[in-house]
N, C-alpha and C positions, 0 to 999 in steps of 0.2 A: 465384431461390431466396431466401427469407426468411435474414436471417443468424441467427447465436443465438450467446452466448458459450459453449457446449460445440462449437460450429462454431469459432470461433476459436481456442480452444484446440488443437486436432487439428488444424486448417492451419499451426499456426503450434508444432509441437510440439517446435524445437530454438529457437528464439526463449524459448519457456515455461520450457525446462527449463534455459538458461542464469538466467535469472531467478530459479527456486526452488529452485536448486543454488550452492553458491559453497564456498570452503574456507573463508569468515570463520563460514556456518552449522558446516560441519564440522567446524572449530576450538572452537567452544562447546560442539556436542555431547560432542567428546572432552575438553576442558579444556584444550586445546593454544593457545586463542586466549591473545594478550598482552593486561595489562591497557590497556594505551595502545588497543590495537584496539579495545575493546569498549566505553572510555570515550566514544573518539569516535565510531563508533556511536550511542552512546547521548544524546549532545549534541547532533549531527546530526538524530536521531531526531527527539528533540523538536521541535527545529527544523520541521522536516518536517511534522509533527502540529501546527503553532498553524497553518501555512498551509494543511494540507489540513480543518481546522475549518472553515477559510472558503471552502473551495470546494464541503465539503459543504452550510453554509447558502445557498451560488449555486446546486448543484444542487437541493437543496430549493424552492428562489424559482423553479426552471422546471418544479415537475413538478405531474403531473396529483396533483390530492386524493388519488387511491386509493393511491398511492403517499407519502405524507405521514408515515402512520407508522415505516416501515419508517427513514422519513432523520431522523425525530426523536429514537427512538430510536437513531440511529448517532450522534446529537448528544451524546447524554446517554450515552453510551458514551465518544466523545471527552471528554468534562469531565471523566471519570474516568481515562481515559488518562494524563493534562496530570498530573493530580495524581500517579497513579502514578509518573510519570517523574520529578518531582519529589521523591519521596521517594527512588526511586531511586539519584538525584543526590547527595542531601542526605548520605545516608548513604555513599557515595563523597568526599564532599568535593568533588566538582564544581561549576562554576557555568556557567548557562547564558547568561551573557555574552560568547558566545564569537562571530565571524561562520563565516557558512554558506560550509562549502565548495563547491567548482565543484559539484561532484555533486548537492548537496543547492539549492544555488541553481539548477543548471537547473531540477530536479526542480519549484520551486516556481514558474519562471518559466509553467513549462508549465501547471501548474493557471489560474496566471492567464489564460493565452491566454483558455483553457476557458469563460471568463466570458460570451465573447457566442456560444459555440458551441450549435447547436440541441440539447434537451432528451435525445434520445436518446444523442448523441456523449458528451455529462457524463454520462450514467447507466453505459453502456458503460465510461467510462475511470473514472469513481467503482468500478462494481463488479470493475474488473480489478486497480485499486490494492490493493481486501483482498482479494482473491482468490490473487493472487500472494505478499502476506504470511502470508494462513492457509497455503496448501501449501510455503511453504517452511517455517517455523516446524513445522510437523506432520511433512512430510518430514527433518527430522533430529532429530527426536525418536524418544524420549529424550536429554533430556541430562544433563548431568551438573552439581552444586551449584557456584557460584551459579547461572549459566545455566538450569535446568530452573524454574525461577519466570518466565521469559521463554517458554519455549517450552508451559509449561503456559496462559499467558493467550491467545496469538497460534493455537495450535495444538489450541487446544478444540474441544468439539462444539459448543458453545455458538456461538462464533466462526462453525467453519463451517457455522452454518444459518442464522445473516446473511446468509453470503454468497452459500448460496443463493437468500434472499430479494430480496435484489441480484441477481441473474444474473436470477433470475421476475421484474422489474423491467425488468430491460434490453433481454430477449427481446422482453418486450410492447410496448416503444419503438421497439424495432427492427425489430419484423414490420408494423408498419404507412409504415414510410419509402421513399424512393424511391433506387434505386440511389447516386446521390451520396452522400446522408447515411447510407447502412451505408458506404459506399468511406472516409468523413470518420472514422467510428466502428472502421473497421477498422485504419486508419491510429493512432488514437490509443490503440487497443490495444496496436500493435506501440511505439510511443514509451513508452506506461507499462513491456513488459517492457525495452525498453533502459534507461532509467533508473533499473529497479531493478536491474540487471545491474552500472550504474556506483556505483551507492550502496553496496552489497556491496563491491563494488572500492573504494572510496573507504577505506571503515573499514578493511578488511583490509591495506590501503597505509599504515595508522598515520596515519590523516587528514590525507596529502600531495596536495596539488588533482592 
């Protein structure tokens, strides 16, 4: 049987919902989150985002043309992400010289693996990374000010027809592969929802490794 990531998502649907459920989202919704939680969060974040910039131009370097704009545009989305966060920052007083906690350093360790992983596996775990970000961002929305300027960018329509475009991406990668590499692709599904399970964890811990 062909896999598909709305197939992954339903086998793997307390895995999923640990992932796009946490109290640190539920803490920003309500306003209950600390400033220390959400800064680092937010440091982290970035962090997170220069490394998954380069994993989206590795996935780009392995995919078929037709697939080309979809990762370009995710490009030129990230560029504007960076800067975001940056202002973000700025206007906190933050600085982004700070080192990656355990969390955020697996998280990037992982992307790297990814580098000489076959084409389908990076497309699969590229489209589960926004994927899990749009439904969590959207699922605790509304929130409330400052917070609701994060959940309106992450939790948009906009956002989630990316990520549909991504998922129509991944399907088509993955319907043409042989059981190992969906078994490789499925496995690196369920590693992106742990990771971001621990990431959530991580900030909501007051950024303690």
């Amino acid at each position: 049987m062909s896999l598909s990531c709305d197939h992954l998502v339903s086998r793997h649907a307390a895995a999923w919902d640990a992932a796009t459920r946490h109290p640190f989202l539920e803490g920003c919704r309500a306003g209950t989150i600390a400033p220390q939680q959400f800064e680092t969060w937010l440091l982290q974040d970035f962090l997170f985002v220069v490394e998954f910039t380069r994993f989206a131009a590795r996935t780009l370097a392995g995919a078929p043309a037709a697939h080309f704009d979809v990762f370009i545009n995710g490009l030129a989305a990230l560029r504007d992400e960076l800067s975001w966060f940056r202002t973000h920052a700025t206007a906190r007083g933050l600085q982004f010289a700070v080192p990656k906690q355990a969390a955020c350093a697996q998280y990037c360790r992982f992307m790297e693996r990814l580098a000489d992983a076959p084409y389908p596996v990076q497309a699969t775990a590229f489209w589960a990374i926004e994927a899990v970000y749009f439904h969590a961002w959207r699922g605790a929305s509304p929130m409330v000010a400052p917070y609701d300027d994060f959940a309106r960018r992450w939790g948009s329509a906009e956002f989630g027809a990316y990520v549909e475009e991504l998922a129509c991406q991944a399907d088509e990668a993955l319907g043409s592969e042989t059981g190992l590499e969906q078994a490789q692709a499925e496995a690196a599904f369920l590693e992106v929802l742990a990771l971001e399970a621990r990431f959530w964890q991580m900030a909501f811990a007051r950024g303690k490794p």
